[in-house]
MARGULO-513072 format. One record per residue (C-alpha): residue in one letter; x, y, z; residue number from 1. Coordinates in nm, 3 decimals. Layout:
# residues N
residu,east,north,up,num
A,X,Y,Z,NUM;
...
//
This chain:
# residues 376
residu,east,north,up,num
X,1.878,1.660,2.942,1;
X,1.815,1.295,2.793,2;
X,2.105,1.098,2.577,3;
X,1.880,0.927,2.325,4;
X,1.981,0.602,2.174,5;
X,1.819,0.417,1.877,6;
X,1.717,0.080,1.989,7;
X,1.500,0.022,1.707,8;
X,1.729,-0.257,1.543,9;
X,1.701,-0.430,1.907,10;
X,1.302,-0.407,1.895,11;
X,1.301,-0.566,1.578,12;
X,1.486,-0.830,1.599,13;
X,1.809,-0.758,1.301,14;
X,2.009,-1.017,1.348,15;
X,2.357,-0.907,1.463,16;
X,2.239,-0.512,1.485,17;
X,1.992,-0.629,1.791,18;
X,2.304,-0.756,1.974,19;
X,2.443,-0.471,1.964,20;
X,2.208,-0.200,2.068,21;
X,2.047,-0.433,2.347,22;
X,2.336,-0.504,2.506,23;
X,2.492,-0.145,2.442,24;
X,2.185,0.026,2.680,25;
X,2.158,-0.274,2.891,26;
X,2.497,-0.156,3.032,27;
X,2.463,0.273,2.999,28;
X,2.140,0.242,3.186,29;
X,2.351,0.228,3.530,30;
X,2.594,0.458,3.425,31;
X,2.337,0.669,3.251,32;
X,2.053,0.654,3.503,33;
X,1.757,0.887,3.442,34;
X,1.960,1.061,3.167,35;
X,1.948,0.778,2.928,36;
X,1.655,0.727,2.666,37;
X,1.555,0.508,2.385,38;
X,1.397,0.598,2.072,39;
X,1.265,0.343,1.822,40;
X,1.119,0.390,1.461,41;
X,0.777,0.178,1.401,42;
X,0.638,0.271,1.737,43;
X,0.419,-0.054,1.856,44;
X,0.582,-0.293,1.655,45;
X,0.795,-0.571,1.759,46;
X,0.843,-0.708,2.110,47;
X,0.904,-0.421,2.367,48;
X,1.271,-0.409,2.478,49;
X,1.348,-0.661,2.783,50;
X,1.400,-0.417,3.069,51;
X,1.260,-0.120,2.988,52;
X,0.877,-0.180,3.080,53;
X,0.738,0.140,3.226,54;
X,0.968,0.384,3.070,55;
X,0.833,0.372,2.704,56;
X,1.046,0.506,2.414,57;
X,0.979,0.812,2.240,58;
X,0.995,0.798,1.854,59;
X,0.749,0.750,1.543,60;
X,0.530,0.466,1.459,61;
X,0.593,0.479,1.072,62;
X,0.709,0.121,0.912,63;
X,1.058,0.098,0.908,64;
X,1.046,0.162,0.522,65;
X,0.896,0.498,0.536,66;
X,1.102,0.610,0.820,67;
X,1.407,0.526,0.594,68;
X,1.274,0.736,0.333,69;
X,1.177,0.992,0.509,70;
X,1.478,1.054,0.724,71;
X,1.670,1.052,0.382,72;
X,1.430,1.303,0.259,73;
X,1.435,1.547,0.555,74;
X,1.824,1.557,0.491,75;
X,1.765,1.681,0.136,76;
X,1.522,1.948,0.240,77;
X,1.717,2.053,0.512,78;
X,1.435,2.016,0.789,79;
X,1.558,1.900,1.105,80;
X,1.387,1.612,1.359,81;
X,1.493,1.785,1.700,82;
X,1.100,1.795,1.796,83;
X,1.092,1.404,1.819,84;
X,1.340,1.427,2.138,85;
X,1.184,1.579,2.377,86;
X,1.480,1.726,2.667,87;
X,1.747,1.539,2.400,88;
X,2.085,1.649,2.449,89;
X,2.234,1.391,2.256,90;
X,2.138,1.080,1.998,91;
X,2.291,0.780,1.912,92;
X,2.199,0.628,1.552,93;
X,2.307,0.236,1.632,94;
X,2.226,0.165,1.311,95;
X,2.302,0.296,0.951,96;
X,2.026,0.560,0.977,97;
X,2.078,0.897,1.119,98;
X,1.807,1.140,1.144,99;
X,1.834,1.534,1.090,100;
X,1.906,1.749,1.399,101;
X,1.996,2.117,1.400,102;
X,2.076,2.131,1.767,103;
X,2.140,1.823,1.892,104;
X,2.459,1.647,1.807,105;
X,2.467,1.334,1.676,106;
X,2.693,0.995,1.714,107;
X,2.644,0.738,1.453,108;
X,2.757,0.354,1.502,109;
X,2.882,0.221,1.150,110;
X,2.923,-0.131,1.160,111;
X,3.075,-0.207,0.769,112;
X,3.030,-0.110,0.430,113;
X,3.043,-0.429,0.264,114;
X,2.773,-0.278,-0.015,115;
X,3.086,-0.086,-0.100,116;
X,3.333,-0.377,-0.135,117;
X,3.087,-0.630,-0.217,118;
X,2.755,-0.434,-0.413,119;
X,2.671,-0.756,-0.635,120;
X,2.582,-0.899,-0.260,121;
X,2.272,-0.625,-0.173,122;
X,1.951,-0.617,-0.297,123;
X,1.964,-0.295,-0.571,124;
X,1.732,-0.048,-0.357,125;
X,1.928,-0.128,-0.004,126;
X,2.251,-0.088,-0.238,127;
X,2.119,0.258,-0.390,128;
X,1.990,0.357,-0.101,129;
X,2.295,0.311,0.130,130;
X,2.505,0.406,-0.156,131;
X,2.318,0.778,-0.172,132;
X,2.261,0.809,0.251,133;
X,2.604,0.660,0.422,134;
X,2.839,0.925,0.309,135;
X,2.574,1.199,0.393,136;
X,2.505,1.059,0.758,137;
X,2.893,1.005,0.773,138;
X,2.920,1.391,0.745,139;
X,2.679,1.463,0.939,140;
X,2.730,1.258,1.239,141;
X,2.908,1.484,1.514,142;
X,3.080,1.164,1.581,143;
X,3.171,0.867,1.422,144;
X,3.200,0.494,1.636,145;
X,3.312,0.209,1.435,146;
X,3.287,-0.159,1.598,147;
X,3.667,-0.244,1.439,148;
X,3.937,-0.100,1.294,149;
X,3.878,-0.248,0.961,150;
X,3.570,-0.076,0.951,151;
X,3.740,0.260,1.019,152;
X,3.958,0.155,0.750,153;
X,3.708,0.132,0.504,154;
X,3.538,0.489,0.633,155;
X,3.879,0.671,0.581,156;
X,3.919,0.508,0.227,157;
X,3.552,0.550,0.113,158;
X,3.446,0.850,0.217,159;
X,3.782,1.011,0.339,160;
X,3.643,1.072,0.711,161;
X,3.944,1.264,0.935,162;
X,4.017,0.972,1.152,163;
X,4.024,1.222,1.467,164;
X,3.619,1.212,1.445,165;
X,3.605,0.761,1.428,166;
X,3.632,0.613,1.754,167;
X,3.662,0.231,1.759,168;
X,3.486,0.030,2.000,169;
X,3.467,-0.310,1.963,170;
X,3.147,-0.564,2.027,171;
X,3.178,-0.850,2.273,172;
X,2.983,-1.156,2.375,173;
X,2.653,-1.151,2.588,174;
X,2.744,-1.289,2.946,175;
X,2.511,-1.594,2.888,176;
X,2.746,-1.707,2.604,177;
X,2.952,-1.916,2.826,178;
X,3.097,-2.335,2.870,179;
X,2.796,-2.533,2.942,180;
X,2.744,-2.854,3.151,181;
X,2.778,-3.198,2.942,182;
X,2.394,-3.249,3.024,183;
X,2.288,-2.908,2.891,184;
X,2.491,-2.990,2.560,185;
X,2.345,-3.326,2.523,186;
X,1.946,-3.150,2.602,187;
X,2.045,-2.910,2.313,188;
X,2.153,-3.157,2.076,189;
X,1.864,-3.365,2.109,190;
X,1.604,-3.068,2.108,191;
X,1.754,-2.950,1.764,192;
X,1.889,-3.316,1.616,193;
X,2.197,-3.266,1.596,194;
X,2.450,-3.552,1.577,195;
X,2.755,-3.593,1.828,196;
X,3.022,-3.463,1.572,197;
X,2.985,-3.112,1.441,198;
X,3.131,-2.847,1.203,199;
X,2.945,-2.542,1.328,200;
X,2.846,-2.195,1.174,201;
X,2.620,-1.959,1.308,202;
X,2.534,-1.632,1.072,203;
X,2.241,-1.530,0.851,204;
X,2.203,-1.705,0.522,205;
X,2.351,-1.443,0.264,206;
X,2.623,-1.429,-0.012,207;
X,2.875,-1.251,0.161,208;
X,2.893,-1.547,0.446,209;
X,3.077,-1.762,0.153,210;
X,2.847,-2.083,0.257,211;
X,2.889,-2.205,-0.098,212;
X,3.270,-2.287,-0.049,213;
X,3.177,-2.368,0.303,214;
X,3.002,-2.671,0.188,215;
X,3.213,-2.748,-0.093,216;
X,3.506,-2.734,0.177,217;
X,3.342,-2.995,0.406,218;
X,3.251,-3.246,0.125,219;
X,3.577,-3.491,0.165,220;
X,3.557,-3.397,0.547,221;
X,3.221,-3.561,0.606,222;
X,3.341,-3.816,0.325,223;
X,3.623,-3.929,0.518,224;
X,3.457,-3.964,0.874,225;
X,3.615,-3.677,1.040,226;
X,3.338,-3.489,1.135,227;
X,2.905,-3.643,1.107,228;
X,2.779,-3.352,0.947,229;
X,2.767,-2.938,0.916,230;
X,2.552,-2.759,1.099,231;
X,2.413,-2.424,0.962,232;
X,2.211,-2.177,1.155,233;
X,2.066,-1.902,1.108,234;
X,1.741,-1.737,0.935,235;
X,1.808,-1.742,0.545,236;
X,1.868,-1.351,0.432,237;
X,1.896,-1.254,0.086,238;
X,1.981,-1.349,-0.239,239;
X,2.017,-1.699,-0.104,240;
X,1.859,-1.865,-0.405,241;
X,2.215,-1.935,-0.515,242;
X,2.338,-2.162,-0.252,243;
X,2.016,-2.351,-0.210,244;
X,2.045,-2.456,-0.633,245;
X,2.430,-2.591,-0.552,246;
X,2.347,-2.809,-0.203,247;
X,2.074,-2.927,-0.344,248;
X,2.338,-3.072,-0.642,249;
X,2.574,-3.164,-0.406,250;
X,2.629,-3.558,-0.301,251;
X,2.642,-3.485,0.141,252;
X,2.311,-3.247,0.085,253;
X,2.198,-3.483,0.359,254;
X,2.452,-3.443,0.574,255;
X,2.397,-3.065,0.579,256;
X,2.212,-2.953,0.919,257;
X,2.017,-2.636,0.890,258;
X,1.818,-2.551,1.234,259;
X,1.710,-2.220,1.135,260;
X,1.616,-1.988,1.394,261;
X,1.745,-2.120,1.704,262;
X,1.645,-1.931,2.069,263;
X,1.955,-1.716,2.149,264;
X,1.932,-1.895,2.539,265;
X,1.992,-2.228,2.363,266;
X,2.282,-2.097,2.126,267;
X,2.557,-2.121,2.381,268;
X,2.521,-2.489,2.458,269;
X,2.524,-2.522,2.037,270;
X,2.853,-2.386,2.035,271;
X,2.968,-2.560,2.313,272;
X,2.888,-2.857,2.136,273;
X,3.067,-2.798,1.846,274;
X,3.388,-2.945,1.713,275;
X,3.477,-2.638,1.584,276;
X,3.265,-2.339,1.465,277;
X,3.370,-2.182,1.141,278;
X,3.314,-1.858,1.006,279;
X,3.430,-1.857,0.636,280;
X,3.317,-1.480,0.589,281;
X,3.399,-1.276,0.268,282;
X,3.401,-0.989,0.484,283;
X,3.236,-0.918,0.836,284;
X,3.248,-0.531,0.971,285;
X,3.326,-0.738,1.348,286;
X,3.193,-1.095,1.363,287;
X,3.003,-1.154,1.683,288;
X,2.999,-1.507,1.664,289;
X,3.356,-1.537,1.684,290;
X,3.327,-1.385,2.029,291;
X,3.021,-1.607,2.091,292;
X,3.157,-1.955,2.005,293;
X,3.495,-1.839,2.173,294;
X,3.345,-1.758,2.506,295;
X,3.142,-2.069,2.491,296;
X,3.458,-2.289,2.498,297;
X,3.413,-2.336,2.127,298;
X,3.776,-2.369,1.886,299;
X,3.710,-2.140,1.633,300;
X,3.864,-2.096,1.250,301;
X,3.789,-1.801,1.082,302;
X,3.846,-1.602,0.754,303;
X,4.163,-1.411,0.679,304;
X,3.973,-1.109,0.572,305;
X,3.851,-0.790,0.703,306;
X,3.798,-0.791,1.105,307;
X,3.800,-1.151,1.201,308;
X,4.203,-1.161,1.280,309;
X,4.175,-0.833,1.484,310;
X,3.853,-1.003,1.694,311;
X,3.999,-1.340,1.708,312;
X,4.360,-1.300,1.717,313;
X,4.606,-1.564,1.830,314;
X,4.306,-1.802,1.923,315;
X,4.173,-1.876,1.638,316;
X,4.316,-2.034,1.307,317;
X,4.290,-1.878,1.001,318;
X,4.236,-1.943,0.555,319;
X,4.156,-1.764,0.241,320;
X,3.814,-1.708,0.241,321;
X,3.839,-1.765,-0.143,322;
X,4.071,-2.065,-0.109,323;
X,3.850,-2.400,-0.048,324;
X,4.113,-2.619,-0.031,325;
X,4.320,-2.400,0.241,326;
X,3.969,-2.353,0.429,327;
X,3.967,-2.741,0.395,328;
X,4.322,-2.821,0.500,329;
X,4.286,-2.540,0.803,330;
X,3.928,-2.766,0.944,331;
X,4.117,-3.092,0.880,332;
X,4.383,-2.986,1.108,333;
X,4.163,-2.897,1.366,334;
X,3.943,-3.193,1.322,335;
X,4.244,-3.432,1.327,336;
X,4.422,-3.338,1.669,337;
X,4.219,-3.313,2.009,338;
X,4.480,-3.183,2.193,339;
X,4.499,-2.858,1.928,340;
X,4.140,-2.845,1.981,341;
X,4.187,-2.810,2.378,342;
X,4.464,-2.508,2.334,343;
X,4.222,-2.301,2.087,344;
X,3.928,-2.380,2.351,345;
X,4.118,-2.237,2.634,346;
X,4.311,-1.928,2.408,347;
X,3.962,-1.867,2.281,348;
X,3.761,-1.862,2.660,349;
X,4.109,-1.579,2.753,350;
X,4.018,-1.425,2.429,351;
X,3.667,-1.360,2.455,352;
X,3.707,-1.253,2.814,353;
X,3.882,-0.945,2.695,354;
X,3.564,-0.827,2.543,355;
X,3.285,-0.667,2.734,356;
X,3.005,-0.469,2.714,357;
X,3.054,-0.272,3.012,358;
X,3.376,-0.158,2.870,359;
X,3.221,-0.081,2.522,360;
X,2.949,0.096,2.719,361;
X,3.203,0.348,2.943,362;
X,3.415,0.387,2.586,363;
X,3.083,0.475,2.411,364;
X,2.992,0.698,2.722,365;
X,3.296,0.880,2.680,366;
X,3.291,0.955,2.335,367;
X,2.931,1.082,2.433,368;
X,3.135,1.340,2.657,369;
X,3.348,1.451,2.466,370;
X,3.055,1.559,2.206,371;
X,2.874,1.727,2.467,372;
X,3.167,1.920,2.576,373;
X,3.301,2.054,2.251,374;
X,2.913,2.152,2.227,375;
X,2.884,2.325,2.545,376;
//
């Protein structure tokens, strides 16, 4: 009997979502073995999964749209999937997406609900679409796996989930996300232009990463010589219109670095680069890249809000994500004193190093255990 688990959001490349479901099967498959299989929606799309070559998932080759719609739809009319698994004795829905089964129980990874805390930050279908499907695939999940407990916070108060069937496993960083040699840093900042002094944040370009007060925060910084310039990457999201009209109107627009897409191998020597990397979230359901700069000897300073204390704890520092002076006053610090720097850097390398993915795999093969016995 196969354990199926969704690697679709890995195949096509979603941002933080691809993290996790790569990195999730790349550690089952040796406690797994032959039992493990992945399934991916939009069937010959995307780049095949790294790894996996000869042992092709099973799934449907519908666009990623249609599957949505019709997974939602197959709910409503009560007609169950279990044909698309062939031997499946178990699936895992790694993203917020959980198809209909009538015999095979189900485990479903929620990651956040910011549309609930933050809905003027969606588009309106993906809002009124996740607002009508996410408490339905909540009940119907067998079980429930939230990457913090913030998020199983906000499952309890939404959608008042007994917190016997939420499991929290958190994320961690990659094990190429690491310090990197001087010369590696220096290749890195040439290939991508960046100067010798940056402010760094690493996230995709959407309202709920607060970039507006970001900038706004960094103004006097980059005024007053403490730091050459901030460096944004990322891929721009959605609704992004917004901060693009205020940099534009802002004085140290040119001072702003925005890479875009930059090759994950190369990230690690980005962050290692970095004065400090910054993640001024309005609300993150974990926050990879606090993990990510951490482990790559990076000081970090984070939001106050939702996960990013619980990921970061004592090594990183913290502000009001609403606050641009404190966010200010909290880089300044940092920016000021080396030595400070030096004690986050090595907090934040113990820190990260208390994450892993093989332990988030054997936590998420247990709860996979305990599903299959209360079934058997």
């Amino acid at each position: 009997m196969t354990i199926y688990v969704d690697v679709s959001c890995a195949v096509h490349a979603k941002a933080g979502l691809k993290r996790y479901a790569e990195n999730l099967v790349r550690e089952l498959k040796p406690l797994l073995g032959e039992r493990l299989g992945i399934f991916q929606n939009s069937l010959g799309r995307g780049s095949p999964l790294s790894g996996w070559e000869g042992r092709p998932p099973v799934g449907v080759r519908w666009g990623y749209r249609p599957w949505r719609l019709t997974v939602w739809a197959r709910h409503l009319i009560h007609w169950p999937m279990d044909r698309m698994l062939p031997g499946g004795s178990l699936f895992h829905a790694t993203e917020h997406l959980l198809p209909p089964f009538e015999r095979i129980p189900t485990v479903l990874t929620v990651h956040d609900l910011v549309f609930k805390r933050f809905p003027q930050y969606h588009k309106p279908l993906n809002y009124h679409y996740l607002r009508a499907t996410m408490p339905l695939y909540c009940a119907k999940a067998t079980a429930i796996i939230a990457v913090s407990r913030a998020t199983k916070i906000d499952l309890e108060r939404f959608y008042s989930i007994d917190p016997a069937k939420i499991t929290v496993i958190p994320e961690a960083a990659a094990s190429h996300f690491a310090p990197q040699a001087p010369s590696r840093i220096r290749a890195i900042r040439q290939r991508y232009r960046l100067p010798p002094r940056y402010v760094l944040f690493v996230g995709t370009i959407e309202p709920r990463k607060n970039l507006t007060r970001l900038v706004d925060a960094c103004g006097p910084l980059l005024a007053q010589g403490l730091v050459d310039s901030l460096v944004l990457v990322g891929k721009k999201g959605w609704l992004y219109q917004d901060f693009f009209r205020h940099l534009a109107g802002l004085p140290w627009r040119d001072r702003i670095v925005m890479p875009g897409y930059v090759a994950d191998a190369d990230l690690p020597a980005i962050y290692a680069g970095a004065l400090v990397t910054i993640l001024p979230s309005l609300w993150e359901g974990f926050g990879l890249p606090v993990l990510e700069a951490m482990a790559s000897g990076a000081p970090v300073c984070a939001s106050n809000a939702s996960s990013l204390p619980e990921v970061g704890g004592n090594a990183a520092r913290y502000f009001d994500p609403e606050n641009v002076e404190e966010m200010r006053q909290v880089l300044r610090d940092v920016l000021l004193d080396a030595d400070l720097r030096e004690r986050m850097s090595q907090r934040g390398l113990a820190r990260a190093a208390s994450f892993s993915w093989r332990r988030t795999a054997q936590e998420t093969l247990d709860v996979y255990e305990r599903v299959l016995e209360s079934r058997a």
